[in-house]
C-alpha positions as semicolon CSV with decimal commas, in nm:
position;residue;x (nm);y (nm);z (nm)
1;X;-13,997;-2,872;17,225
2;X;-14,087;-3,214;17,195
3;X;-13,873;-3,522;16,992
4;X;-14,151;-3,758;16,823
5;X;-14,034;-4,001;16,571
6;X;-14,263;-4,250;16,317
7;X;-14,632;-4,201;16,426
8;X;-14,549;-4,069;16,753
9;X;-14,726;-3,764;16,929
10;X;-14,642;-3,561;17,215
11;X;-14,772;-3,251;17,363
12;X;-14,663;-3,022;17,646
13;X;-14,940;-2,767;17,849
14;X;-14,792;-2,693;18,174
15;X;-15,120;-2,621;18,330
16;X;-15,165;-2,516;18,665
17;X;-15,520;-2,487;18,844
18;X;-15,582;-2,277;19,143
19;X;-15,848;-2,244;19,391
20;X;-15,762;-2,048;19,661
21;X;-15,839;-1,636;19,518
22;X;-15,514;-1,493;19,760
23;X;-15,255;-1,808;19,633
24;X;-15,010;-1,761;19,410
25;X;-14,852;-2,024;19,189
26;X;-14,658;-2,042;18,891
27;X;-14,551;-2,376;18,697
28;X;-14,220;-2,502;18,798
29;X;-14,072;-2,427;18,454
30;X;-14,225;-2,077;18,424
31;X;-13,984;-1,794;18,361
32;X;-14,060;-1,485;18,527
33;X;-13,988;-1,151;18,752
34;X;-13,931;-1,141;19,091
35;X;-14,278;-0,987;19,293
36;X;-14,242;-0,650;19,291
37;X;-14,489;-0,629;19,603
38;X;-14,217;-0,870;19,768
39;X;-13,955;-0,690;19,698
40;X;-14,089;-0,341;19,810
41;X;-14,164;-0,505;20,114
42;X;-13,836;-0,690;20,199
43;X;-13,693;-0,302;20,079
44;X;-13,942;-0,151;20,330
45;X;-13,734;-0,369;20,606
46;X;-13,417;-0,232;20,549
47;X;-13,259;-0,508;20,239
48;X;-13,157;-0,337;19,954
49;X;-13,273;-0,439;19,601
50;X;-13,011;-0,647;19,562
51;X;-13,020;-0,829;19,909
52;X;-13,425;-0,849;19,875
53;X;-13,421;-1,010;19,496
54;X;-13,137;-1,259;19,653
55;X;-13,350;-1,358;19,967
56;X;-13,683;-1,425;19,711
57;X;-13,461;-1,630;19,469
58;X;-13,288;-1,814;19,775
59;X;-13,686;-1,907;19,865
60;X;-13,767;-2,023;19,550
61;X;-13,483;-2,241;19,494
62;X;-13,562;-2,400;19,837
């Protein structure tokens, strides 16, 4: 949401442009899910869901 006054314009496309086909990248104020294929694999090495969604959030943040 943008605040424009008088003859004032603003606009706001968070666009992100990737190049690499095996990259994955999101724009920083994207809302979203945690990977699924992340979490099954953090799962498959013993964290529970709950541990495995805390470690990928932890990452992110960082």
């Amino acid at each position: 949401m943008e605040i424009v006054q008088g003859r004032a314009q603003a606009s706001a496309i968070p666009i992100v442009k990737v190049f690499h086909p095996e990259a994955k990248v999101t724009h920083e104020a994207a809302i979203g899910s945690v990977d699924k294929k992340e979490l099954e694999t953090l799962m498959a090495r013993g964290l529970n869901p709950e541990q495995a969604v805390e470690l990928i959030v932890s990452g992110i943040l960082r």
